[in-house]
C-alpha positions in Angstrom: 55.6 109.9 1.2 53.1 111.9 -0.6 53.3 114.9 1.4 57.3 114.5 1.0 58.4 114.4 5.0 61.2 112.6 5.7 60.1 110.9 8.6 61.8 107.5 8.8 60.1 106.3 12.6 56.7 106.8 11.5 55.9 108.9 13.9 53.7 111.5 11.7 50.9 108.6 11.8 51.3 107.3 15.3 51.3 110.3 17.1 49.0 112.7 14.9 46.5 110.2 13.5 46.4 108.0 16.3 46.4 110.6 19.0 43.2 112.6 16.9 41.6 109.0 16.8 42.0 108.7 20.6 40.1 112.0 21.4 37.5 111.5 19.1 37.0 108.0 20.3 36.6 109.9 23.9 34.2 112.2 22.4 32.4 109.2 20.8 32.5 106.3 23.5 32.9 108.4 26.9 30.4 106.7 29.0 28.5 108.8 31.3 28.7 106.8 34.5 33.1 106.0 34.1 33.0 110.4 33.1 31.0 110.9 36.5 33.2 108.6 38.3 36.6 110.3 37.2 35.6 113.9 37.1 32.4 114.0 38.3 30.8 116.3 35.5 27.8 115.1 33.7 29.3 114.8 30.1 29.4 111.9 28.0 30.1 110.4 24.5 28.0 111.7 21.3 26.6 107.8 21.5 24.9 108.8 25.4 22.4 110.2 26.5 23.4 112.4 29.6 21.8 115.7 30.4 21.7 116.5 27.0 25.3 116.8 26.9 26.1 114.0 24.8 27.4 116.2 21.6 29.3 118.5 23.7 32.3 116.7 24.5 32.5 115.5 21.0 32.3 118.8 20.2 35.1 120.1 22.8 37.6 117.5 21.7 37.5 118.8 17.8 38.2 122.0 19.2 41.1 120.6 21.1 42.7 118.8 18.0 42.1 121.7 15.5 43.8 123.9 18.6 46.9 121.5 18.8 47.2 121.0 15.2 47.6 124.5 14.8 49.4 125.2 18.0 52.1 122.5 16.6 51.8 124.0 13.3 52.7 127.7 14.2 55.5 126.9 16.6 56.9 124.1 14.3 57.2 126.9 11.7 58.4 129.9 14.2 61.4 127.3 14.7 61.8 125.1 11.5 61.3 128.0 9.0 64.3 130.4 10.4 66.6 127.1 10.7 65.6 126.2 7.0 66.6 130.1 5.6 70.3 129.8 7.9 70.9 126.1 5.9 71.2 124.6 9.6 68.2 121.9 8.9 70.6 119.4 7.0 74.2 118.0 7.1 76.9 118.9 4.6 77.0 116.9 1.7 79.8 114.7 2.5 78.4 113.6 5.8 75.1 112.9 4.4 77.2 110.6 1.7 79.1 109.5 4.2 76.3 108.7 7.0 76.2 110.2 10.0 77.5 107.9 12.4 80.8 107.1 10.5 81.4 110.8 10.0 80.5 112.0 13.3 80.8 108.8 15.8 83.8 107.2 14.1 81.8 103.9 12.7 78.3 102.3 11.9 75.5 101.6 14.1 74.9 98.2 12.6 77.1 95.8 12.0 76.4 94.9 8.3 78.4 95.7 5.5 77.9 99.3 4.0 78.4 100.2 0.3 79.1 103.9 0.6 78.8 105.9 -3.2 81.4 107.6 -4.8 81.5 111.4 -4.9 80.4 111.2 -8.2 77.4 108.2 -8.0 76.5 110.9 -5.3 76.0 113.9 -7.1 74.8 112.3 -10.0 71.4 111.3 -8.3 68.2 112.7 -9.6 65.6 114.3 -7.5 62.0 114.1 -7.9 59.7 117.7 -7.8 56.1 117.2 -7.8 56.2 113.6 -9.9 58.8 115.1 -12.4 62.5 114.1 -12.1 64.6 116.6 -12.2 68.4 116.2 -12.6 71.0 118.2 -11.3 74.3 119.8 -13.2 76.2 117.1 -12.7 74.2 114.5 -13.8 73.4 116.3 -17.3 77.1 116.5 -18.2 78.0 112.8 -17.4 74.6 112.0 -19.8 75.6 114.8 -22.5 79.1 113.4 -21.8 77.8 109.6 -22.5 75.6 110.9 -25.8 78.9 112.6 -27.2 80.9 109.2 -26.4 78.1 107.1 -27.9 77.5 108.7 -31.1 81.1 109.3 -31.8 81.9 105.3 -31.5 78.9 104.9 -33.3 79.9 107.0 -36.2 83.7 105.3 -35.7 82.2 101.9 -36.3 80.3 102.8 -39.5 83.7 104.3 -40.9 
């Protein structure tokens, strides 16, 4: 949430930090006889002692995350970035108020009941930019709208 990703399955944490944590544990806790056994090269975890190569595969695994973190980073944005400037990376407005699968499949996925908002309840939603809420056009006329109403009851009242 902090980093603002919409990423509703989680799967930023299960396959990024877990998948890091499982190569480092390798370069860590690779022992040097089940290494030998499976690729018969004399490495080993940074916890072993094995021809004074017990750093090194520690060491060749941070290279291998930095090189897939960036690897995923450049072709996420080669892809992602050119999508984002042709407005292709999200639906129209009314599906998105709509949902997806009633607008597109015909009904919900779930069977529960859905309260779908208004047009208007839609628009009116304020956003959040870096802490600071920010509403849109819409939603500063219906409150300018509501102040005017307001304070001309108000004054009505005290006639």
């Amino acid at each position: 949430e902090k980093l603002r990703i919409d990423d509703v399955v989680d799967a930023s944490p299960v396959h990024l930090f877990c998948g890091a944590w499982g190569t480092l544990a390798v370069g860590f806790f690779a022992h040097p006889d089940l290494v030998a056994t499976a690729y018969g090269t004399g490495s080993c975890g940074a916890f072993f002692k094995c021809n004074g190569n017990g750093g090194k595969q520690l060491g060749a695994n941070v290279v291998f995350i930095i090189a897939v973190f960036a690897w995923s980073a450049i072709f996420a944005c080669l892809i992602f970035a050119p999508l984002k400037l042709l407005k292709k990376l999200r639906v129209k407005k009314e599906t998105e108020r709509v949902g997806m699968d009633k607008k597109k499949h015909g009904g919900y996925a779930y069977e529960q009941e859905v309260n779908v908002p208004s047009k208007s309840q839609f628009n009116l939603k304020a956003k959040e930019e870096n802490g600071v809420v920010v509403e849109n056009k819409a939603a500063k006329k219906k409150k300018q709208r509501d102040v005017s109403k307001s304070s001309s009851s108000s004054s009505e009242s005290r006639a």
